[in-house]
Structure formats: structure tokens, C-alpha cells
C-alpha positions as CSV (number, residue, x, y, z in Angstrom):
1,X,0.0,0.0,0.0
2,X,2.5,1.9,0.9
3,X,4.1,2.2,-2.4
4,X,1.0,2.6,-4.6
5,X,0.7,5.4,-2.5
6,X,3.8,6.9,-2.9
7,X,3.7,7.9,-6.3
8,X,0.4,10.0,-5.4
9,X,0.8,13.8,-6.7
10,X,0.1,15.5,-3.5
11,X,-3.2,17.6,-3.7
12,X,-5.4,20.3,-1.8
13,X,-6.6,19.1,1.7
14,X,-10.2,18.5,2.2
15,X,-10.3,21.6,4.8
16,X,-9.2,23.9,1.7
17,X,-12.0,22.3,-0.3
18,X,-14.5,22.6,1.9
19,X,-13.5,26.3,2.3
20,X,-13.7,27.2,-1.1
21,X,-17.2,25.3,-1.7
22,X,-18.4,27.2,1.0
23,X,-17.5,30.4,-0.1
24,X,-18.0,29.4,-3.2
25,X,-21.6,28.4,-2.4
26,X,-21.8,31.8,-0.8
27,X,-20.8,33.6,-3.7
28,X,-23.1,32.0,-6.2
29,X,-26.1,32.8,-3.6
30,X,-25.2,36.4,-4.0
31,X,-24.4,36.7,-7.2
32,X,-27.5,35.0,-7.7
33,X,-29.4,37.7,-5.5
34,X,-27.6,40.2,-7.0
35,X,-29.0,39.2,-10.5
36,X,-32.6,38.7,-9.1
37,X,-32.0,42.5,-7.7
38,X,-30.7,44.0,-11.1
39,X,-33.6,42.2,-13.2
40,X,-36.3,43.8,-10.6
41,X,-34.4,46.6,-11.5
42,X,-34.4,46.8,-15.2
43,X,-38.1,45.9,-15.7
44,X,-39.1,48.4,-12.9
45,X,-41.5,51.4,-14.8
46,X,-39.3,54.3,-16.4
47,X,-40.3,57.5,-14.3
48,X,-38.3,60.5,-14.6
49,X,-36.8,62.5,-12.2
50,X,-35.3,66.4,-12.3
51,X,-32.0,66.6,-11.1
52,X,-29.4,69.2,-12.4
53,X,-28.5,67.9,-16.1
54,X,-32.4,67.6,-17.0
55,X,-34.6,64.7,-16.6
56,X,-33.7,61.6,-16.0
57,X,-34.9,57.8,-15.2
58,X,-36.1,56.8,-11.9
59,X,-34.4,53.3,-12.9
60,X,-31.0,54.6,-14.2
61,X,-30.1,56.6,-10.8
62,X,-31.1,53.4,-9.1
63,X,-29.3,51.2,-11.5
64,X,-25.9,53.4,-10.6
65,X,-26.3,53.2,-7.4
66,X,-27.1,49.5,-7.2
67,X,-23.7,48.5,-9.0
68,X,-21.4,49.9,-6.4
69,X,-23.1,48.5,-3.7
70,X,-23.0,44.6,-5.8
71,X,-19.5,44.8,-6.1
72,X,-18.8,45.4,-1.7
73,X,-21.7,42.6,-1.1
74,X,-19.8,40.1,-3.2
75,X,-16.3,41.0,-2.0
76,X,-17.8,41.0,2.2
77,X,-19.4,37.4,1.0
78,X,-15.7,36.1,-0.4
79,X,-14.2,36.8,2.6
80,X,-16.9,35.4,5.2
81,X,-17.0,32.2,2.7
82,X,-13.3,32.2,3.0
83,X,-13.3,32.6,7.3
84,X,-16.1,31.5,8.4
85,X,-15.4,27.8,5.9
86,X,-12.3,27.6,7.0
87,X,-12.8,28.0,10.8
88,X,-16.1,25.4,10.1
89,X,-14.6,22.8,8.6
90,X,-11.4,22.8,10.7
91,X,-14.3,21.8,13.8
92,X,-15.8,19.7,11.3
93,X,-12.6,18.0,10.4
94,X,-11.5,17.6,13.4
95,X,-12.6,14.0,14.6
96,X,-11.0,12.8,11.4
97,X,-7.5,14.5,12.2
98,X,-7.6,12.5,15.5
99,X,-8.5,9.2,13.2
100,X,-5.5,9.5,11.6
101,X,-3.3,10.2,13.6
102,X,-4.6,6.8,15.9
103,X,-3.9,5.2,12.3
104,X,-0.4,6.4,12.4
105,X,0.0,5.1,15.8
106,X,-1.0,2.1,14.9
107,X,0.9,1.8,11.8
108,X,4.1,2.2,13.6
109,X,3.0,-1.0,15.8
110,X,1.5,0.2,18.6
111,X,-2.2,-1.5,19.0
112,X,-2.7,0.0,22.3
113,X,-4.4,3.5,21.4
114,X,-7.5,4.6,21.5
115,X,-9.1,7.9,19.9
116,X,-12.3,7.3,22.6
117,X,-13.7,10.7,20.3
118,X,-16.2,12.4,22.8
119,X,-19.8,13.8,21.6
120,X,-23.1,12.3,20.9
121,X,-22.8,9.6,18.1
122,X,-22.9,10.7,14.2
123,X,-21.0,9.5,11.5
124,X,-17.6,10.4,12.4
125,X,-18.1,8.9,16.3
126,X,-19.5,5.8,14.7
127,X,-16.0,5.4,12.5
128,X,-13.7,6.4,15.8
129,X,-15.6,3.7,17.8
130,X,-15.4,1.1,14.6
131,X,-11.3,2.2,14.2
132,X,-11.1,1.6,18.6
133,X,-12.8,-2.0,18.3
134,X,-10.8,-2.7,15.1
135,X,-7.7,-2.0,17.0
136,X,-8.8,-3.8,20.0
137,X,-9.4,-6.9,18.3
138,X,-6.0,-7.0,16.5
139,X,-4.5,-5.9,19.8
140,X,-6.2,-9.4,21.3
141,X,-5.4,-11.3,18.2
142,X,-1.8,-10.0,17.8
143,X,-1.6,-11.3,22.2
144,X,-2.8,-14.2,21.0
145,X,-0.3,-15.0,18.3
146,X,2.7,-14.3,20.2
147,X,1.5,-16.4,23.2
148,X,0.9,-19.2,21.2
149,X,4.1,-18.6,19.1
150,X,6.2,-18.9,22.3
151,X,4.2,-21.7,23.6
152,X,4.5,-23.4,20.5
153,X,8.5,-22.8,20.2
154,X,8.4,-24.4,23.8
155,X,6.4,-27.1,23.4
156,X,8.0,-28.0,20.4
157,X,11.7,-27.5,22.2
158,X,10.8,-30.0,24.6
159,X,11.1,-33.5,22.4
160,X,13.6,-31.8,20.5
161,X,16.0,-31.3,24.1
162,X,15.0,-34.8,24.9
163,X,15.8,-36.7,21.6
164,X,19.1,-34.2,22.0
165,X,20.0,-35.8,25.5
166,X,19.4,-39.6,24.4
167,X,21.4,-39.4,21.8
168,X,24.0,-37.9,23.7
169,X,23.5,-40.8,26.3
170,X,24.0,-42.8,23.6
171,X,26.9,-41.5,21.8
172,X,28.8,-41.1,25.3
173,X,28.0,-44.7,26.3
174,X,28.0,-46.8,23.1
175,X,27.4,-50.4,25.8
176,X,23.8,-48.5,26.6
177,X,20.9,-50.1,25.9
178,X,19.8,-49.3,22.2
179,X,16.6,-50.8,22.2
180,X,15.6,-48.8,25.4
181,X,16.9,-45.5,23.2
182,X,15.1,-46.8,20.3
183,X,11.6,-47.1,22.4
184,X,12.1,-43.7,24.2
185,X,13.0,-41.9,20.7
186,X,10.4,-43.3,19.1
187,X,7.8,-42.3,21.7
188,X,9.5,-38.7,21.8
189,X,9.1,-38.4,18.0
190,X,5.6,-40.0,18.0
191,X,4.7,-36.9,20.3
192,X,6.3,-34.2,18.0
193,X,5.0,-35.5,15.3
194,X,1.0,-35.6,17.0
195,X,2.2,-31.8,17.5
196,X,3.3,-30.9,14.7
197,X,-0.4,-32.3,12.9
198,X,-2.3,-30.7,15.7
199,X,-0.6,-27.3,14.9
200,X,-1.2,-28.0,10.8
201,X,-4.9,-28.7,11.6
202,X,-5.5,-25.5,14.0
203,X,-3.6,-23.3,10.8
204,X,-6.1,-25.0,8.4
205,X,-9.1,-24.2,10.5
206,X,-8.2,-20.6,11.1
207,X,-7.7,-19.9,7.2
208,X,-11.3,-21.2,6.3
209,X,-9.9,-23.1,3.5
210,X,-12.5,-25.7,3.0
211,X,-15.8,-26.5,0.9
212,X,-18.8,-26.8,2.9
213,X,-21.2,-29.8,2.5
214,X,-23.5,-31.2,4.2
215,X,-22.9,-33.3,7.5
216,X,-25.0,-35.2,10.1
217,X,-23.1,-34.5,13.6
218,X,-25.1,-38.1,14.8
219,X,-22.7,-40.0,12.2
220,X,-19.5,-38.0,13.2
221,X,-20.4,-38.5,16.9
222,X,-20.5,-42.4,16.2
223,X,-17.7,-42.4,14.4
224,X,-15.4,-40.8,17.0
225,X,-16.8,-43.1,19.6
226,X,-16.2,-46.3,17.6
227,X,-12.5,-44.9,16.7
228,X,-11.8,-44.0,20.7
229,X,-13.6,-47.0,22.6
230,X,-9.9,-49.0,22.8
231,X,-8.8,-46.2,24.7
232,X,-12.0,-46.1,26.8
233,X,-11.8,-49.4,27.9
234,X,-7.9,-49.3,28.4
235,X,-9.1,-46.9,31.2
236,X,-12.4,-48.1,32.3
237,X,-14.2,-45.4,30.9
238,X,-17.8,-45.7,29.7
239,X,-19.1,-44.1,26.5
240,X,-22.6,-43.0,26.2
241,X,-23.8,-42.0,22.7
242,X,-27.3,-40.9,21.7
243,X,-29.6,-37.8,20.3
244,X,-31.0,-37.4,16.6
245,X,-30.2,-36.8,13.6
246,X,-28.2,-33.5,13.7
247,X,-27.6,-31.4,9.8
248,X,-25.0,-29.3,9.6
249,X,-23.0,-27.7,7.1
250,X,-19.3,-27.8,7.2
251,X,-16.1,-29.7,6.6
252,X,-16.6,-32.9,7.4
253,X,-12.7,-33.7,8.2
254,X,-12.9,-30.4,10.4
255,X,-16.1,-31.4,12.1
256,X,-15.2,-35.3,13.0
257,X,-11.9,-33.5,14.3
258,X,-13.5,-31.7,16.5
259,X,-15.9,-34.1,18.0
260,X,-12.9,-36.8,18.2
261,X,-11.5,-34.3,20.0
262,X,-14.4,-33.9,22.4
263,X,-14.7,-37.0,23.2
264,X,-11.1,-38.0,23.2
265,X,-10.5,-35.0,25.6
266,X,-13.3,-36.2,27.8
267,X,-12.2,-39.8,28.1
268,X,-8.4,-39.0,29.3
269,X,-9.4,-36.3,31.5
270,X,-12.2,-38.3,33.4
271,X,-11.7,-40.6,36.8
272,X,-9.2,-43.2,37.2
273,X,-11.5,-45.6,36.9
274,X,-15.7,-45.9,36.5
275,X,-15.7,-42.8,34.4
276,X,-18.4,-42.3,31.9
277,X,-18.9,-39.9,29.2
278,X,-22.1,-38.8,27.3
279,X,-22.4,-37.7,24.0
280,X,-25.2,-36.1,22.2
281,X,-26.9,-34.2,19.3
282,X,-30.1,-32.6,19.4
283,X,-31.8,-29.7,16.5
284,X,-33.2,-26.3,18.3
285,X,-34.5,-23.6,16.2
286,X,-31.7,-22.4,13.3
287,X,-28.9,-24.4,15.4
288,X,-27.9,-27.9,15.7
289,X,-26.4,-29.1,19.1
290,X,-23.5,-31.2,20.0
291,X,-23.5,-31.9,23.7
292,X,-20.4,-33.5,25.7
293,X,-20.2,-34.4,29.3
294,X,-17.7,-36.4,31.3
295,X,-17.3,-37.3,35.1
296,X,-14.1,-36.1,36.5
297,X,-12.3,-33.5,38.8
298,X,-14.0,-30.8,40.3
299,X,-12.9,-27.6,38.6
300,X,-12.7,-23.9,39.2
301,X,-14.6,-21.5,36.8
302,X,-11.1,-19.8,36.4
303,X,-9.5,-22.5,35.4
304,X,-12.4,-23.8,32.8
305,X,-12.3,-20.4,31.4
306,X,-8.3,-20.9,30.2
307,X,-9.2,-24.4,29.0
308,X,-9.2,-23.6,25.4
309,X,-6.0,-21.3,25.1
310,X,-3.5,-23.5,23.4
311,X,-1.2,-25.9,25.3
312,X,-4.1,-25.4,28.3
313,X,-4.2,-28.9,30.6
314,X,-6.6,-28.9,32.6
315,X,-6.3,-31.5,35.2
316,X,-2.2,-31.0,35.0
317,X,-1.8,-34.4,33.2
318,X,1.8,-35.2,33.2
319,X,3.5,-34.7,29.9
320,X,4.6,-38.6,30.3
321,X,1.1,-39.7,30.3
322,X,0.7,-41.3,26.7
323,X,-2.6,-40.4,25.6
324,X,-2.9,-36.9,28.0
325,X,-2.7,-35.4,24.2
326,X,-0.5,-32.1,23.1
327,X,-2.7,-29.0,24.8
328,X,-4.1,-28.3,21.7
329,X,-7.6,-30.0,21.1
330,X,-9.9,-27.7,22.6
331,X,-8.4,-24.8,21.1
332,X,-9.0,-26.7,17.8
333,X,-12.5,-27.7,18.7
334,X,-12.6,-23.5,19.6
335,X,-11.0,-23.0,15.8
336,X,-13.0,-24.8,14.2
337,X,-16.1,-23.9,15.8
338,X,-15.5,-20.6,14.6
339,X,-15.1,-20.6,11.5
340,X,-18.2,-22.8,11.2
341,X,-20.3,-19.6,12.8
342,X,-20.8,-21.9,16.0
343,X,-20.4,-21.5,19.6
344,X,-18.5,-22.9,22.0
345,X,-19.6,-23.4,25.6
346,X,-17.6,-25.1,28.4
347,X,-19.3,-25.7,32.3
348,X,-17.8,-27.1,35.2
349,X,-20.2,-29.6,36.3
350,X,-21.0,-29.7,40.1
351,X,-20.2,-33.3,40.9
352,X,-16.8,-32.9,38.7
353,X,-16.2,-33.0,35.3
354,X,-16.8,-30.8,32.2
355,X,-20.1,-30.2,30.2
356,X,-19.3,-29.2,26.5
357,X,-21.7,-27.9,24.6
358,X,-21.1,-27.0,20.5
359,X,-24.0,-25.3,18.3
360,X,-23.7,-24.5,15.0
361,X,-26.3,-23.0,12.4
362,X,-27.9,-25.5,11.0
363,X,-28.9,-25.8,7.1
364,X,-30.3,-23.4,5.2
365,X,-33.7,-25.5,3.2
């Protein structure tokens, strides 16, 4: 932008135009009063007066002195066009001047201005308080970013440092082991790589880059449950599925992501044993409903409202615990909720647990 721009001639400011089609706008209202004045004045009736040269028209004298007296009303009405635009479009203007200088505040990287213009709303106070939400919002988002960035970079350190240290282990002591190096490695990798995919999928669902079609959130709540009940029984959790027939519209892989998700979450962070989780669809009014519950710890409000920033674990699973996942699945359930016009609500259930509940609009008929 900034070089298309650059090549601009530079022109008059919008105050000096303003001026001028004020007094310009002034100037054409008397001139055109003026001519309305003269016109009387010529078809006025011809009587004669006596002055010293003889006898003269009535409309002649008044004609003289009418043309004298034009010529100071136009040049008075320049210069009050000229002052008075000037001064009114300088308080006119002013709410923009403030505008842009928040835009050059921001463009030089700060995010955290506000203009906060004063005054009862109008046009220009309803772009100010557009520009402060705009700016608030990529304040949030640009928070957001670098949080996860460094999380990410850490999270993605981790393995990294640890592969790092076994093969030094391994290097330094060549009578180790190497099919306890070769098990740890692999189980080091296997955990970078589920990171590295989870990251790819949360990049894919906030670009939007996907065909919608439709989907039945009954089918995709099956599916995941078929796909995770090894893992369920592994640790003696019960699944639950029921509900209706549930239309959406969406991306299918994006939409059986984040129910596995759901449900995958609900099963590892559920009792150590006798757990059960319930999952359900249901159709209200424009929206289709996804509902997820689990038995589990009891948790804090505070804590369930952090749940899905990235590399968030709620329960504080240890990072050894093989299926405690990579921090990332409710922040891509959040994702792709989003960009599927849903919403996303998460409850701390009284007696322990979570209560999940996902709608999105349903189908247009």
C-alpha cells in the first residue's frame, strides 16, 4: 500500500476544499441575489426625475447606485465564505485528524491506542468507535499470536532437548541399551509428530480453506466413539452415545476432528476408573447441538475459562502420560467452531467434570 501510494501527486486538503465550496456556495447565492436585484431593476416602470443635467430615469439613478453596492456585497461574502469555511470545517474536520493520527500510531506498531472521540454519536463517532474495536481486536489477536508462538516454540523445544540428551547418552556410552533408546526416541518423536499435525490442523481451521457440505453431527459423533472405545476401555471409561439426527453444514474432516476431539478430551481427563462420558446431538431452532459431558475432577470456573488457550491442561496431566494429548484439542475444537459460525460453551459440572456444549447453524432449506 505503501508504495502505490507513494507515487500519489500531493493535492489540496479536504479543509481547503471545503473552504472554497463554502465560499464558493456563498458567492453564487449572492451573485445570484444580486441578478434577481438587477432584473427587478431593469423591468421596474421608467419614471423620470429632475435633477441638475435635466430629466432623468427613476431606474437609471437606481441602476448606478445599485452597481457599487454589488461589487462590496460580493467582496464582504468572499471573505466570510473564505473565514467563516475555514474555521467550520477545521471543527468539522477535526474528529478525522484525530482518526488518523490513531492510524499512524498504529501503523508504527502500537495496538494500544484509543481515539475514545467524545460527543453524541454521528458518522464520524461511529467510524472512531469502529477504528477503537478494530484495534482492540488485533491488539487481542496479535496477544494471542505471540503467546501461542512462544508456547509453541516451547512445546515444540521439549522433544527436541529430549531426543538431543538420548542421543547424547547414547553417543557417550556406546554399551547402553539401544533398544531402550530406540523405544524412548520413538515415543519422543511419535509426540512431536501428533504436535506438529495438531498445529497444521488449528492453521487450516483458522484460514477457512475448506468447501462446505453437508454433514450429520449423529454420524460424526458415532464415528469418533467407535474410533476411541480402545482407549476407553484401556481406562475403564464408559461411553454413552445418543440424540437425533443433527444437519450441519461444514467440513466434514474439520467437524469429525472436533468431536474426536471432544470426546477423546473427555475420556483422558475423566476418573481413574468408572468414568463415563455422554455424548449427544439434538436440533433447536436455526442451530444444531452437540453436547459432551464427562465425570471427573471438580474444577474452578477460572480454570475452565483458560481451557481452550492453546497448550491449556486442565487436570495438569503429566506430559509422560501417553494419551494426555498435546494441549491443543480444545483450542482446535474453539477453531474450528468458529469458522463454522458456532459457539462454544464449556461448564464445570458440580459433581466434577466438564459439560461441552457445541452449536452451529444448522442448514439453510
Amino acid at each position: 500500500m505503501g508504495e502505490e501510494t507513494a507515487g500519489r501527486a500531493p493535492g489540496l486538503s479536504v479543509r481547503l476544499k471545503l473552504t472554497l465550496s463554502y465560499a464558493g456556495f456563498l458567492m453564487l447565492a449572492g451573485a445570484m441575489l444580486i441578478t434577481a436585484g438587477w432584473v427587478f431593476l431593469r423591468v421596474m416602470p421608467d419614471d423620470t426625475v429632475r435633477n441638475t443635467t435635466g430629466f432623468v430615469p427613476n431606474r437609471f439613478i437606481l441602476l448606478r447606485s445599485f452597481l457599487p453596492a454589488t461589487g462590496t456585497v460580493l467582496v464582504f461574502l468572499l471573505v466570510f465564505g473564505l473565514v467563516g469555511g475555514w474555521i467550520l470545517a477545521g471543527r468539522m474536520l477535526a474528529p478525522l485528524t484525530r482518526i488518523t493520527d490513531a492510524t499512524r500510531v498504529a501503523a508504527n506498531g502500537s495496538l494500544s491506542h484509543r481515539i475514545r472521540l467524545e460527543g453524541r454519536k454521528d458518522e464520524l463517532r461511529e467510524l472512531a468507535d469502529a477504528f477503537d474495536a478494530m484495534l482492540a481486536r488485533l491488539e487481542a489477536h496479535v496477544a494471542e499470536q505471540q503467546r501461542f508462538a512462544a508456547n509453541a516454540s516451547h512445546e515444540l523445544r521439549t522433544p527436541l532437548a529430549i531426543s538431543q540428551s538420548l542421543l547424547d547418552v547414547a553417543r557417550k556410552d556406546p554399551a547402553h541399551d539401544h533398544g531402550e533408546l530406540v523405544e524412548r526416541l520413538h515415543v519422543v518423536n511419535s509426540r512431536a509428530i501428533d504436535l506438529t499435525e495438531a498445529l497444521l490442523v488449528l492453521s487450516r481451521a483458522d484460514r477457512r480453506s475448506f468447501a462446505r457440505e453437508p454433514v450429520d453431527l449423529s454420524l460424526l459423533v458415532e464415528e469418533a466413539a467407535e474410533t476411541l472405545l480402545p482407549l476407553a476401555e484401556r481406562r475403564g471409561v464408559t461411553v454413552e452415545t445418543s440424540g437425533e439426527v443433527a444437519p450441519a453444514s461444514g467440513s466434514q474432516a474439520l467437524l469429525l476432528q472436533m468431536t474426536t476431539n471432544l470426546v477423546h478430551n473427555a475420556i483422558v481427563h475423566n476418573l481413574p476408573r468408572q468414568g463415563t462420558v455422554r455424548v449427544g446431538t439434538g436440533v433447536r431452532p436455526g442451530t444444531v447441538v452437540l453436547t459432551v459431558e464427562n465425570s471427573g475432577e471438580r474444577l474452578s470456573p477460572r480454570l475452565v475459562s483458560t481451557l481452550t488457550e492453546p497448550f491449556q491442561r486442565g487436570t495438569g496431566r503429566t506430559r509422560d502420560d501417553d494419551h494426555a494429548g498435546v494441549g491443543l484439542g480444545l483450542a482446535i475444537v474453539k477453531s474450528i467452531v468458529q469458522v463454522h459460525d458456532g459457539s462454544l460453551a464449556i461448564v464445570a459440572r458440580p459433581e466434577g467434570g466438564l459439560r461441552i456444549v457445541v452449536e452451529l447453524p444448522a442448514p439453510l432449506r
